[in-house]
NUDRENTI-392711 format. One record per residue: z, x, y of N, C-alpha, C in turn; residue in one letter. Coordinates in steps of 0.001 Angstrom, whole numbers, plus 500000, padded with zeros to 6 digits. Layout:
BEGIN
{n.z Z; n.x X; n.y Y; ca.z Z; ca.x X; ca.y Y; c.z Z; c.x X; c.y Y; code a}
...
//
This chain:
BEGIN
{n.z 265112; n.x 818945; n.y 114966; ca.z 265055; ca.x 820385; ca.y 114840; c.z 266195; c.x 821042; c.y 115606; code x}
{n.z 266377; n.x 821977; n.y 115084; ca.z 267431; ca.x 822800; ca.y 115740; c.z 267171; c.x 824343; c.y 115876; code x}
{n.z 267266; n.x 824738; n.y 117213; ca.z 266517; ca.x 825752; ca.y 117882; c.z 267240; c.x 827102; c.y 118222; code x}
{n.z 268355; n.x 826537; n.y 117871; ca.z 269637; ca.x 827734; ca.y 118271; c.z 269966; c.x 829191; c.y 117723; code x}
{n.z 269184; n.x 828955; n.y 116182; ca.z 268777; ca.x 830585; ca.y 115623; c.z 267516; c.x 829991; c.y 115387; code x}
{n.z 266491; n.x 831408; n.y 115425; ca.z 265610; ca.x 831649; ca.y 114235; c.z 265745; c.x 831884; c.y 112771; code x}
{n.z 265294; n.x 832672; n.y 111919; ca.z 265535; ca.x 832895; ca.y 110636; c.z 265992; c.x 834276; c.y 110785; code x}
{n.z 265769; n.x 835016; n.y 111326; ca.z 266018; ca.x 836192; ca.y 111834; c.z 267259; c.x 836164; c.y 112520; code x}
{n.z 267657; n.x 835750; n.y 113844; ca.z 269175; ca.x 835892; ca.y 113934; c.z 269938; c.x 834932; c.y 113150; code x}
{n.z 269652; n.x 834353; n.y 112294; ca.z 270035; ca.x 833498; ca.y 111056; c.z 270830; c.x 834803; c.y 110373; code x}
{n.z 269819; n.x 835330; n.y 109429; ca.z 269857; ca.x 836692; ca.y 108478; c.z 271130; c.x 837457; c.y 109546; code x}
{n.z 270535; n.x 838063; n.y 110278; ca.z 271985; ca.x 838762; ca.y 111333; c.z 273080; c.x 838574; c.y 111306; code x}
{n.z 273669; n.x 837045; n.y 111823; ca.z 274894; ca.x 836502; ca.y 111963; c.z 275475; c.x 836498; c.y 110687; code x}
{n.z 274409; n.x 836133; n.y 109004; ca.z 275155; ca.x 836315; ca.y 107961; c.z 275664; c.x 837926; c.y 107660; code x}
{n.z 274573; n.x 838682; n.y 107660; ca.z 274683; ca.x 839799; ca.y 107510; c.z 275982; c.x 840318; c.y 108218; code x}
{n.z 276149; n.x 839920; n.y 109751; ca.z 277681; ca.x 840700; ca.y 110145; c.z 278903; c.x 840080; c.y 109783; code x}
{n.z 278901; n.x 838775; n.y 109406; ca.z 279990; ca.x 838192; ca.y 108426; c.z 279999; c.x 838932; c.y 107610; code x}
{n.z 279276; n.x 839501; n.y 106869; ca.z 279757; ca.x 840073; ca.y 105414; c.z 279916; c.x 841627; c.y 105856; code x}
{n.z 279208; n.x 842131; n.y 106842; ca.z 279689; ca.x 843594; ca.y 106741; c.z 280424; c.x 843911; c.y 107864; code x}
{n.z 279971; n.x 843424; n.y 109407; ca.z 281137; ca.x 843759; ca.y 110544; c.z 282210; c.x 843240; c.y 110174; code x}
{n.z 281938; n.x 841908; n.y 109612; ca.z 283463; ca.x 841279; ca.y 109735; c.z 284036; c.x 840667; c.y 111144; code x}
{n.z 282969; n.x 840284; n.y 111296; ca.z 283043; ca.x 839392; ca.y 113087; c.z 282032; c.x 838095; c.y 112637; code x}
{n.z 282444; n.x 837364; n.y 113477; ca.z 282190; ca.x 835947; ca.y 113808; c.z 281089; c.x 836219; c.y 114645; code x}
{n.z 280378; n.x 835308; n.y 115202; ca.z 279044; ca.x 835287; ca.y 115760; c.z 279507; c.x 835599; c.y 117549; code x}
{n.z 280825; n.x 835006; n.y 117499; ca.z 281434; ca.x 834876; ca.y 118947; c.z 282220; c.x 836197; c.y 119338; code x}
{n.z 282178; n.x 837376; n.y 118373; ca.z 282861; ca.x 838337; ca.y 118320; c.z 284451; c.x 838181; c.y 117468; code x}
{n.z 284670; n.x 837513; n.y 117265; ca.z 286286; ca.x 837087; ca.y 116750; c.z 286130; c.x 837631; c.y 115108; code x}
{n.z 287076; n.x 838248; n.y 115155; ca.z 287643; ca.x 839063; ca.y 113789; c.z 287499; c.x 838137; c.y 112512; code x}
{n.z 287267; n.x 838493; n.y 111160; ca.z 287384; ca.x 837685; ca.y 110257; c.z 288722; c.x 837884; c.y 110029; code x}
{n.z 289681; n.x 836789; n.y 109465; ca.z 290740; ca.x 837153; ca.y 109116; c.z 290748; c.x 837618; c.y 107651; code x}
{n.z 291563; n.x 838286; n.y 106346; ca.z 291142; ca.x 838315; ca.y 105474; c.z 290107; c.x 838925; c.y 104635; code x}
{n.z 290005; n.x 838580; n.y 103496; ca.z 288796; ca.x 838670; ca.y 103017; c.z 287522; c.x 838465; c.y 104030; code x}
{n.z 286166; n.x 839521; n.y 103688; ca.z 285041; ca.x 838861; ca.y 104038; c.z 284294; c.x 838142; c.y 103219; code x}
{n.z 283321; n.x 837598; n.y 103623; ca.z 282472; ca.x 836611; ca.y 103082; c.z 281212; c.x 838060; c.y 101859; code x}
{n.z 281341; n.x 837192; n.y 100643; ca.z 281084; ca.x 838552; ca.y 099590; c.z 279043; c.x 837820; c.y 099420; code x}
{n.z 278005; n.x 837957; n.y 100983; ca.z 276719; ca.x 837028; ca.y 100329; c.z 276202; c.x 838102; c.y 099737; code x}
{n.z 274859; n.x 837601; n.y 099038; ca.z 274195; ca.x 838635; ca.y 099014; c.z 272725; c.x 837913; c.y 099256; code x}
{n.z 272264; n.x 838136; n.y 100063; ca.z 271358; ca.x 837482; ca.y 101491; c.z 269940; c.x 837415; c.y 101202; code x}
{n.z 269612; n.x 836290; n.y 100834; ca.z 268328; ca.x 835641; ca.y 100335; c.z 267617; c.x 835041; c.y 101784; code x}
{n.z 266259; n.x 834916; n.y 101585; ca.z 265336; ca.x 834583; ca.y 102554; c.z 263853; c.x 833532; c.y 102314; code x}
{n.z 263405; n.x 833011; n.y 102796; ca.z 261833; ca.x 832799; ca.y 102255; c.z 260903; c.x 833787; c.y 103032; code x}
{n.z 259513; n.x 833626; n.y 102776; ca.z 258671; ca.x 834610; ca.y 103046; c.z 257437; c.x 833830; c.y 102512; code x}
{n.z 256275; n.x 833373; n.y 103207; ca.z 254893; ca.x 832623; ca.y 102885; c.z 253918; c.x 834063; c.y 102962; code x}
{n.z 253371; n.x 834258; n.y 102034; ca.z 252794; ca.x 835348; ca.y 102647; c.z 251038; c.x 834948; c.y 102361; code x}
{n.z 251182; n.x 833582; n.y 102556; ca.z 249698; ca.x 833077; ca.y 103201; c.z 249735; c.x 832374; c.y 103847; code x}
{n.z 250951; n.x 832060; n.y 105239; ca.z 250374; ca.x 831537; ca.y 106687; c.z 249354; c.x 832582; c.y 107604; code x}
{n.z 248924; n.x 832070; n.y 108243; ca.z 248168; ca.x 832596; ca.y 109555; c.z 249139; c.x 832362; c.y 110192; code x}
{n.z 248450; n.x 834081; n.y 111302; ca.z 247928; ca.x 834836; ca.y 110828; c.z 248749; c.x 835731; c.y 109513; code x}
{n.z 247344; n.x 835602; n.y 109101; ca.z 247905; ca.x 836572; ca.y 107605; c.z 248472; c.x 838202; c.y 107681; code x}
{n.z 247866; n.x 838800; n.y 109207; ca.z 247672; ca.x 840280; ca.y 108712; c.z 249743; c.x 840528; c.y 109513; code x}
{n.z 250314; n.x 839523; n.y 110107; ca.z 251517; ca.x 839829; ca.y 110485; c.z 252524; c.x 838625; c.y 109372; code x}
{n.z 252106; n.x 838563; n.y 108352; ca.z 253381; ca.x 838128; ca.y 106943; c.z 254157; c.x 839602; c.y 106927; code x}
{n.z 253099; n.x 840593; n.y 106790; ca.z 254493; ca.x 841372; ca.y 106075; c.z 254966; c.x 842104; c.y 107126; code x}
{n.z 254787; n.x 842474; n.y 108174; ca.z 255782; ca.x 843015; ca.y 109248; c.z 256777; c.x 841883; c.y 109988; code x}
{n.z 256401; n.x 840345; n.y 109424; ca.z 257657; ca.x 839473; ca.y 109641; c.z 258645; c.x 839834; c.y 108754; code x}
{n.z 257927; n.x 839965; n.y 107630; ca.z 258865; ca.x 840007; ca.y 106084; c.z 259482; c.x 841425; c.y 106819; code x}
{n.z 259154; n.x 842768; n.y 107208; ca.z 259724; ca.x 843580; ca.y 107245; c.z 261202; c.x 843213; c.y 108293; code x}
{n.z 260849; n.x 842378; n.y 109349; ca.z 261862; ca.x 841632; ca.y 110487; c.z 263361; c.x 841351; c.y 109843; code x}
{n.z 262827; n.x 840586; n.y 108899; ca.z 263812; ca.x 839775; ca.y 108026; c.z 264925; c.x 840805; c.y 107125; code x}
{n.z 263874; n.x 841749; n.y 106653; ca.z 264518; ca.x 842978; ca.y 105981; c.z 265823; c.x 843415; c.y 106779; code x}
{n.z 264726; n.x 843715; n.y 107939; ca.z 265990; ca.x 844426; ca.y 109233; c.z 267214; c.x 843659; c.y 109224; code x}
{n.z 267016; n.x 842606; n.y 109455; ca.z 268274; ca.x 841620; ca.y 109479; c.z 269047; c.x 841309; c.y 108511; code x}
{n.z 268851; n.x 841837; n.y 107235; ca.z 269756; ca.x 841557; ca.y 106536; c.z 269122; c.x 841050; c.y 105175; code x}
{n.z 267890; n.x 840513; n.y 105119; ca.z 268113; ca.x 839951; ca.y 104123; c.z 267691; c.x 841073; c.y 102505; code x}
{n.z 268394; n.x 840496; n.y 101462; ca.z 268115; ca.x 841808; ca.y 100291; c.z 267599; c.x 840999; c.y 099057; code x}
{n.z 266752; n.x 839567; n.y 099322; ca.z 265540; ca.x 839225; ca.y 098368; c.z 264814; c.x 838078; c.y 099322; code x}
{n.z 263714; n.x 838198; n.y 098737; ca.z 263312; ca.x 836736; ca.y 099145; c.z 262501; c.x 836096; c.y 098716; code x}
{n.z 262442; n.x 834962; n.y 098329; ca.z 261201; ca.x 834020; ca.y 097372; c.z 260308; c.x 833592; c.y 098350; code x}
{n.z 259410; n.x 833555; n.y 097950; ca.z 257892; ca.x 833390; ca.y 098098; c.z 257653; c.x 831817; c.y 097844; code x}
{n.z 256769; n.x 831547; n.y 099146; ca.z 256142; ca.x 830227; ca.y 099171; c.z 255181; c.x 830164; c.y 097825; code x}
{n.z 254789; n.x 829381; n.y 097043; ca.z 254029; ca.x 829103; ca.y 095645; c.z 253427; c.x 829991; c.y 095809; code x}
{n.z 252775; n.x 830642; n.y 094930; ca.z 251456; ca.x 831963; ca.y 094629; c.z 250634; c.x 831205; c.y 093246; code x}
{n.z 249385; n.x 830532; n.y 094095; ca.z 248596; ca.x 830157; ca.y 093498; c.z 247351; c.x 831182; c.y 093826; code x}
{n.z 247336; n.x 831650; n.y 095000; ca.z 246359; ca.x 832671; ca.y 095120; c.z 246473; c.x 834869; c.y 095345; code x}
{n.z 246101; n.x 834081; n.y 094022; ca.z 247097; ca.x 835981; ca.y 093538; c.z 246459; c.x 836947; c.y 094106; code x}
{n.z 244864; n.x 836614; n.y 094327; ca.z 244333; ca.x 837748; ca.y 095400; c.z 245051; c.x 838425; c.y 096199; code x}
{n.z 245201; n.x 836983; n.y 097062; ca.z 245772; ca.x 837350; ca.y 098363; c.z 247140; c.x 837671; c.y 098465; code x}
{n.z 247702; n.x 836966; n.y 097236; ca.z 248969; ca.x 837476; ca.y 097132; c.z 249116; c.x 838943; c.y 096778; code x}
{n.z 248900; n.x 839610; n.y 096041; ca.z 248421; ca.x 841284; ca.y 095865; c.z 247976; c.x 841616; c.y 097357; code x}
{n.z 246905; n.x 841562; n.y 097538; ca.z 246887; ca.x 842305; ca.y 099401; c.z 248182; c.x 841814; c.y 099999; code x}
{n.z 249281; n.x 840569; n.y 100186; ca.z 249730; ca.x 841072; ca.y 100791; c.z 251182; c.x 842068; c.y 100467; code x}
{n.z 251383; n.x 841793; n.y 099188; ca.z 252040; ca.x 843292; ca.y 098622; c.z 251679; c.x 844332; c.y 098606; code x}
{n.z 250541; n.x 844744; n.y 098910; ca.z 250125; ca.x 845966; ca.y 099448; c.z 250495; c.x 846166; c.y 100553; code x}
{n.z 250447; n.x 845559; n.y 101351; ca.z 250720; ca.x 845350; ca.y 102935; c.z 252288; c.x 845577; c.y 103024; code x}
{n.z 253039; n.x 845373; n.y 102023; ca.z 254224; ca.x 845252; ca.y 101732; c.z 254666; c.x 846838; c.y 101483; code x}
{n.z 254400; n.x 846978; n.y 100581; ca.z 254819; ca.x 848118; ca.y 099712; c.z 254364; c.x 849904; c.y 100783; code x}
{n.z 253298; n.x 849221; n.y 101864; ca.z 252792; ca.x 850187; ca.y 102966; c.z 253829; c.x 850827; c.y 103684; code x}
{n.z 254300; n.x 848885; n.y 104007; ca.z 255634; ca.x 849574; ca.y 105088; c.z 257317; c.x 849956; c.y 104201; code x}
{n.z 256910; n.x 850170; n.y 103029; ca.z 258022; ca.x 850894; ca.y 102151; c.z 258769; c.x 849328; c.y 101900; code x}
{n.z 258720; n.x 848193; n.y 102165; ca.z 259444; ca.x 847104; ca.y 101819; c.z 260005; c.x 847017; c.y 100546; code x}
{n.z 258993; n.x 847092; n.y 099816; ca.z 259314; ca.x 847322; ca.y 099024; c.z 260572; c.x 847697; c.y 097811; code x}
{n.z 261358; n.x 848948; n.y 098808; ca.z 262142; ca.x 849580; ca.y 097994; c.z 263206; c.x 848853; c.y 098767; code x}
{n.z 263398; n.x 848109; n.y 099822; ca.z 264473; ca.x 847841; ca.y 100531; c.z 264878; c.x 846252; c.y 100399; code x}
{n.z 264229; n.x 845329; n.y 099625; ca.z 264476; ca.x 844135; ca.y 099035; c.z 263802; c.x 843764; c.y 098247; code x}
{n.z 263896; n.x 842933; n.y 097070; ca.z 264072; ca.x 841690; ca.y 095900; c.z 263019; c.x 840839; c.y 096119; code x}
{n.z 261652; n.x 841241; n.y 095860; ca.z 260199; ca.x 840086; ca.y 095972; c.z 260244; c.x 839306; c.y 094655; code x}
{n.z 260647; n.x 837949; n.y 094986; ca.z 260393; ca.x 836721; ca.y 093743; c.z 259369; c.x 836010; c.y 094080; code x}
{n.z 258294; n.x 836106; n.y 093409; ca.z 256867; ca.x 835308; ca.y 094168; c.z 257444; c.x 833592; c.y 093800; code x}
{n.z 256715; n.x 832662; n.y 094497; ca.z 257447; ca.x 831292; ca.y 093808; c.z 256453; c.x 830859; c.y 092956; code x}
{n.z 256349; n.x 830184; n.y 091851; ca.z 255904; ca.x 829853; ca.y 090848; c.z 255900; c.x 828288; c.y 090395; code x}
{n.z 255132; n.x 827403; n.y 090028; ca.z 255758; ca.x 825737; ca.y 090140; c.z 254264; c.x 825710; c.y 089256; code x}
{n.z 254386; n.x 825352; n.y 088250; ca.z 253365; ca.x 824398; ca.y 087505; c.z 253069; c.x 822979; c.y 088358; code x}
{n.z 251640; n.x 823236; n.y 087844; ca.z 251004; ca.x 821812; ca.y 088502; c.z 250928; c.x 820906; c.y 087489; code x}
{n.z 251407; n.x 819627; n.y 087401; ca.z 250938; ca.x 818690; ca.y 086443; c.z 249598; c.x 817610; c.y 086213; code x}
{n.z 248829; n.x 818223; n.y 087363; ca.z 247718; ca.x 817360; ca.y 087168; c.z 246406; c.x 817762; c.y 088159; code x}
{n.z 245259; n.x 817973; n.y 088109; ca.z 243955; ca.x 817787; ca.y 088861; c.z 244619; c.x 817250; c.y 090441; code x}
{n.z 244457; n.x 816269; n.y 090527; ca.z 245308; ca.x 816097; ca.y 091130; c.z 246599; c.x 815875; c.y 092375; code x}
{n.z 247441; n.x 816690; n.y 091595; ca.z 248633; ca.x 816990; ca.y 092259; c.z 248287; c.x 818289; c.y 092602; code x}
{n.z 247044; n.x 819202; n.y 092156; ca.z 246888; ca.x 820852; ca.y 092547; c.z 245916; c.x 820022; c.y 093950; code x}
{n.z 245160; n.x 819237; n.y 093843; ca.z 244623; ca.x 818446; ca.y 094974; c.z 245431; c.x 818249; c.y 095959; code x}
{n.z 245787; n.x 817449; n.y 095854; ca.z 247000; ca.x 817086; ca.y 097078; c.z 247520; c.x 818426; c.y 097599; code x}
{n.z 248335; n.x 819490; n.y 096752; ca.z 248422; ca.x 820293; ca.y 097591; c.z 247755; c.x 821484; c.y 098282; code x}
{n.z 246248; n.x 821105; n.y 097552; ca.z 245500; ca.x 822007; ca.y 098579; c.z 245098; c.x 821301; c.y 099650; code x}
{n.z 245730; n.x 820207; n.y 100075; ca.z 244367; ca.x 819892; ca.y 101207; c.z 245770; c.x 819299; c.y 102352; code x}
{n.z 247071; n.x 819103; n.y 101715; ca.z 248085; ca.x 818241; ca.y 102443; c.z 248956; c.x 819511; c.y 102577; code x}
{n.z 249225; n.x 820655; n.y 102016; ca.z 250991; ca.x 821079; ca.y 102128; c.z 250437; c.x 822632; c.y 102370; code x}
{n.z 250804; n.x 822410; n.y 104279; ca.z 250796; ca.x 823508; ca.y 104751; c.z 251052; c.x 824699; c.y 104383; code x}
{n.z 250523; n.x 826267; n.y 104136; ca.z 250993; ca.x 827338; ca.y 104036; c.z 250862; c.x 827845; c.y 102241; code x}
{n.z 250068; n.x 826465; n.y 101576; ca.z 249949; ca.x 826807; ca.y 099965; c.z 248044; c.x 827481; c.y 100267; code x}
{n.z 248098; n.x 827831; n.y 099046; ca.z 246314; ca.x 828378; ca.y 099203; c.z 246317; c.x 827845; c.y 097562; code x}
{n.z 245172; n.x 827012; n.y 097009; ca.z 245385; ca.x 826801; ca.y 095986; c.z 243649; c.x 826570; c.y 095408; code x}
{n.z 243529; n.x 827628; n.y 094491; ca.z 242145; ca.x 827896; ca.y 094531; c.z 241418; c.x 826582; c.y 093532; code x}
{n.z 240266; n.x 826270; n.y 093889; ca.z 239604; ca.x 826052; ca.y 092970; c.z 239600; c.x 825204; c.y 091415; code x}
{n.z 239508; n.x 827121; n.y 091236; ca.z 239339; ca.x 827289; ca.y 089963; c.z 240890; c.x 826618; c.y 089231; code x}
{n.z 241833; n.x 826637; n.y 089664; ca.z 242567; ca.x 825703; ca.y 089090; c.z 243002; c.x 824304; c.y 088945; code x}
{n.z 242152; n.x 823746; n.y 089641; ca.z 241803; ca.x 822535; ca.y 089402; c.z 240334; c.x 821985; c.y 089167; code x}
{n.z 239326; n.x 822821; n.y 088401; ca.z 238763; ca.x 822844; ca.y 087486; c.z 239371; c.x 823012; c.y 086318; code x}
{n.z 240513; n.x 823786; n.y 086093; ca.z 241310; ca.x 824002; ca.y 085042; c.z 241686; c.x 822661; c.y 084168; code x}
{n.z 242371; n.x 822575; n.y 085103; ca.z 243083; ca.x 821211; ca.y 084968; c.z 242043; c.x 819992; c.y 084653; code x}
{n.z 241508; n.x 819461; n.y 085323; ca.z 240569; ca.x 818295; ca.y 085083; c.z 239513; c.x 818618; c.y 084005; code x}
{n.z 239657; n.x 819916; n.y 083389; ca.z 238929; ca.x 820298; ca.y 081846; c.z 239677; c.x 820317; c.y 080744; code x}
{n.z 240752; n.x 820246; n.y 080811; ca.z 241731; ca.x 820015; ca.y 079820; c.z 242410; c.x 818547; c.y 079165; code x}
{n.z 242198; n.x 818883; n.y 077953; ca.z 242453; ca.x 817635; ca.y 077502; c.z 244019; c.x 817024; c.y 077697; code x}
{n.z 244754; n.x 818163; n.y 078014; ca.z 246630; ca.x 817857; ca.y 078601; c.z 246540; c.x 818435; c.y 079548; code x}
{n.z 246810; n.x 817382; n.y 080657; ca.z 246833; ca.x 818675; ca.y 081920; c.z 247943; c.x 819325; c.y 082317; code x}
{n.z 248840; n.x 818443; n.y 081759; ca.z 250623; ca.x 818697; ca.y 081905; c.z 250394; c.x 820576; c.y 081031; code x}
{n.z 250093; n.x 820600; n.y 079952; ca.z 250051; ca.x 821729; ca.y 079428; c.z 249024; c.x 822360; c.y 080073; code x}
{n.z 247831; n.x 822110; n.y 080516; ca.z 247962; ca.x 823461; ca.y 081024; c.z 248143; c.x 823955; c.y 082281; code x}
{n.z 248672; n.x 823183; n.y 082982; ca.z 249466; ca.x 823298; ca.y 084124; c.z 250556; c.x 824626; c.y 084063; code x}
{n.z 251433; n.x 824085; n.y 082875; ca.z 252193; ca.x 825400; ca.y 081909; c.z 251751; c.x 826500; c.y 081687; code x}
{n.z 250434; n.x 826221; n.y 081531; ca.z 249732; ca.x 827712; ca.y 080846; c.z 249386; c.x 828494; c.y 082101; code x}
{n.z 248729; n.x 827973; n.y 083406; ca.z 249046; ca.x 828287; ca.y 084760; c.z 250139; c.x 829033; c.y 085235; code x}
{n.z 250898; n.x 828215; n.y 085266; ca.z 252269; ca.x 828961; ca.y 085605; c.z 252737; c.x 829970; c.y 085134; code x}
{n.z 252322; n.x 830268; n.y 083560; ca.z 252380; ca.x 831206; ca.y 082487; c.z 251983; c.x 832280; c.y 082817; code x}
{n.z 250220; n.x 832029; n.y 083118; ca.z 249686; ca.x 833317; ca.y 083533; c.z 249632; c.x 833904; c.y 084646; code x}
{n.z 250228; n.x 833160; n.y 085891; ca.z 250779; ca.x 833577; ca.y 087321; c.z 251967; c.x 834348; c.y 087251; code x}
{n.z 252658; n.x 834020; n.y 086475; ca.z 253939; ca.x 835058; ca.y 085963; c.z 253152; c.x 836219; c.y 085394; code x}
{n.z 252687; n.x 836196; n.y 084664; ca.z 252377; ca.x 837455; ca.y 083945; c.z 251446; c.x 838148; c.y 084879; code x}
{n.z 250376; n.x 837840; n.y 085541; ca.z 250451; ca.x 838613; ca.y 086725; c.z 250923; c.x 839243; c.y 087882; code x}
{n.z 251367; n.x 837778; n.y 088174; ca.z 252588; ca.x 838732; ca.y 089748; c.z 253253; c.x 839991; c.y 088782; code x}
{n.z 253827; n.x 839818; n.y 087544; ca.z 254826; ca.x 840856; ca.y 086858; c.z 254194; c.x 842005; c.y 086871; code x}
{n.z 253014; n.x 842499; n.y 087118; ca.z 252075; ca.x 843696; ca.y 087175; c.z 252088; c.x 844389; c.y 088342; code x}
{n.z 252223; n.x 843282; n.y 089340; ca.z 251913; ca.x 843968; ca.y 091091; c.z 253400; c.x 844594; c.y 090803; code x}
{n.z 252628; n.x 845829; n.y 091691; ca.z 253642; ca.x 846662; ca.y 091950; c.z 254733; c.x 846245; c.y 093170; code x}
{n.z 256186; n.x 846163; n.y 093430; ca.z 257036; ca.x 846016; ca.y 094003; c.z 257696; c.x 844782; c.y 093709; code x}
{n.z 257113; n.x 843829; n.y 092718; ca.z 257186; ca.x 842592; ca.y 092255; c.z 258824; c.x 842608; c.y 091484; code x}
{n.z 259535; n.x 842508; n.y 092230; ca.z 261149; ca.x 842354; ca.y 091365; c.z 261384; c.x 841043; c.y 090531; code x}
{n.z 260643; n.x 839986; n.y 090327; ca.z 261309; ca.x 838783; ca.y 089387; c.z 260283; c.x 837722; c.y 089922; code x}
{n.z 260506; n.x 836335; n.y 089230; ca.z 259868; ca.x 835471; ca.y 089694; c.z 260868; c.x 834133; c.y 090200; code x}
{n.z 260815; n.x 833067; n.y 090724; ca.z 261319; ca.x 832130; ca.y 090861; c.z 260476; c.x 830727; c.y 090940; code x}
{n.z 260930; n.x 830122; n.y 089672; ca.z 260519; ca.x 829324; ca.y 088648; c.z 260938; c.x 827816; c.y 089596; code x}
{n.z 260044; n.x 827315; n.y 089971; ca.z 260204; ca.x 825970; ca.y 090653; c.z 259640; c.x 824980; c.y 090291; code x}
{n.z 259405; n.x 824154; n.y 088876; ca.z 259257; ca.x 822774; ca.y 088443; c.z 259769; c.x 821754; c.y 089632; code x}
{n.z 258961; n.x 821489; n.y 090478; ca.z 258985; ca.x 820180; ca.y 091286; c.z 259023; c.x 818821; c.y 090575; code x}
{n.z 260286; n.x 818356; n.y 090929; ca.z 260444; ca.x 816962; ca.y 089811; c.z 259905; c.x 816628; c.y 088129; code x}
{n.z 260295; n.x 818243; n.y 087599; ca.z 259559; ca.x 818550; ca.y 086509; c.z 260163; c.x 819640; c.y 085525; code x}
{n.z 261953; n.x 819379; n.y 086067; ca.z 262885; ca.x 820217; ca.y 084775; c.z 262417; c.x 820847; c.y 083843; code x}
{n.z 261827; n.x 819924; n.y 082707; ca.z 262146; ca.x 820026; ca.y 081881; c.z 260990; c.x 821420; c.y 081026; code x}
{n.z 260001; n.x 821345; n.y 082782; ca.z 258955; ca.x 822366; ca.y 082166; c.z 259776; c.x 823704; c.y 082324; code x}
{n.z 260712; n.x 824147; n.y 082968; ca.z 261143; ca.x 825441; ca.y 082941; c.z 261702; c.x 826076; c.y 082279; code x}
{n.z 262432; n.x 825890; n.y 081285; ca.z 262226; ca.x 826654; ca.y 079961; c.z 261264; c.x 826487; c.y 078905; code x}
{n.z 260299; n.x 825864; n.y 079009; ca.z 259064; ca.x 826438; ca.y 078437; c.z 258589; c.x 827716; c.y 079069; code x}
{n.z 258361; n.x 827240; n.y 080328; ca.z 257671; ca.x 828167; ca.y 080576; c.z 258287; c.x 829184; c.y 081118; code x}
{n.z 259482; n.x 829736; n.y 081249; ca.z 260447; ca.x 830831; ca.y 080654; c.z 259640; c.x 831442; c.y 079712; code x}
{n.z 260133; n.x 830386; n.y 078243; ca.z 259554; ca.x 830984; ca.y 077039; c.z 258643; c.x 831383; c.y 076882; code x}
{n.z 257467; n.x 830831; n.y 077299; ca.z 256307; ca.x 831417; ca.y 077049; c.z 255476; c.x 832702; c.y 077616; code x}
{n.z 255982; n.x 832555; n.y 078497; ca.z 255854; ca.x 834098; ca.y 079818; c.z 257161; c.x 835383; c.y 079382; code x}
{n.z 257836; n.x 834930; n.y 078308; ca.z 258171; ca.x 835996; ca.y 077476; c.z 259892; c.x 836252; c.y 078872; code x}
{n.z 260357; n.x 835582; n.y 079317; ca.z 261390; ca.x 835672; ca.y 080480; c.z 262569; c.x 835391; c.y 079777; code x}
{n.z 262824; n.x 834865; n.y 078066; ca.z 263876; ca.x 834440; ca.y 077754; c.z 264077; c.x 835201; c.y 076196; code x}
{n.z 264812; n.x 835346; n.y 075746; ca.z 266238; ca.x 835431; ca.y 076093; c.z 266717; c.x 836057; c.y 077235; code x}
{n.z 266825; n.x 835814; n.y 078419; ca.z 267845; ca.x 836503; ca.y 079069; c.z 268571; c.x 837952; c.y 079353; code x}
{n.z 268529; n.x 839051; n.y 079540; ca.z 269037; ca.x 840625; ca.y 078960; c.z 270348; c.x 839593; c.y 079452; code x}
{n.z 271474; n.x 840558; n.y 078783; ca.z 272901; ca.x 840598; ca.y 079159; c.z 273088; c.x 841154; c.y 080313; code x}
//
C-alpha cells in the first residue's frame, strides 16, 4: 500500500496540474498543461452509509467532474443515496455513472454477496437467476433493467457498463437498454 495521497489529495494534485499549472512541489509546468478531465470512484453502499455522499461531496471539492459507482445491485439504496446527493446540490457539479456488470450465474451473484466488500446484492436476484432456464440471459436482462432504472433517478448522468470477464455481453446489453446507436 501506498499512503502518501488519499483519493482526495489525489483529485487536488491532478486538478492543479491542469488548472494552476504547478507541480505538486510548486514548480511551474513548462508548456502546455495537462488537458484531464477528472474521474473518481464513489461506493455509495460502504458503512457508514449516511457519510457516502458528503465524501462524494469531498471529492467534488477536489476536483473531480464524474465518477462511477461501485456495482448498483441495490437500487433502493442506491436512490436514497442520490437523494442524499442531489440535497447537497452534487448533483449539478459532477457526472454520476452508477456501475452496472451483469451477473452470469446464481452463483457468481452469490459469491459476491457474501465475499466482495462494499457490493449489496439483493436476494431477489439470485432467485432470479437460479429460476431461469439461461442464467447468462438473464443476468442480461438484470443489467437491462438496472439501467433503465438508475436512468430515472434524478441526477443520474450515464451508466458505466462493466462485463467482468464477459465482453462480449456489452453490446447486448447496450442494445437492449436502448443505449445504442450512439448520438453523434
Amino acid at each position: 500500500n501506498v499512503f502518501d495521497l488519499d483519493s482526495m489529495q489525489l483529485l487536488d494534485m491532478v486538478r492543479n496540474l491542469r488548472d494552476v499549472k504547478k507541480f505538486q512541489c510548486g514548480e511551474e509546468i513548462e508548456g502546455e498543461e495537462p488537458r484531464f478531465f477528472i474521474g473518481a470512484a464513489e461506493n455509495p453502499f460502504a458503512d457508514p452509509f449516511e457519510y457516502r455522499a458528503p465524501r462524494l461531496a469531498k471529492k467534488v471539492a477536489a476536483g473531480a467532474q464524474f465518477i462511477q459507482t461501485q456495482i448498483v445491485y441495490n437500487l433502493e439504496k442506491f436512490a436514497r443515496w442520490m437523494e442524499m446527493v442531489r440535497e447537497l446540490g452534487l448533483d449539478k457539479k459532477v457526472y454520476i455513472l452508477p456501475g452496472v456488470t451483469p451477473l452470469k450465474s446464481a452463483g457468481m451473484a452469490r459469491y459476491m454477496q457474501k465475499n466482495v466488500p462494499g457490493l449489496d446484492v439483493p436476494d431477489e436476484y439470485i432467485e432470479r437467476l437460479k429460476g431461469a432456464d439461461d442464467q447468462q440471459k438473464e443476468g442480461i436482462n438484470i443489467a437491462v433493467d438496472i439501467i433503465n432504472q438508475v436512468r430515472e433517478i434524478a441526477g443520474v448522468a450515464g451508466v458505466h457498463i462493466m462485463a467482468i470477464k464477459w465482453e462480449a455481453a456489452m453490446p447486448v446489453i447496450a442494445e437492449k437498454a436502448g443505449l445504442l446507436p450512439r448520438p453523434k
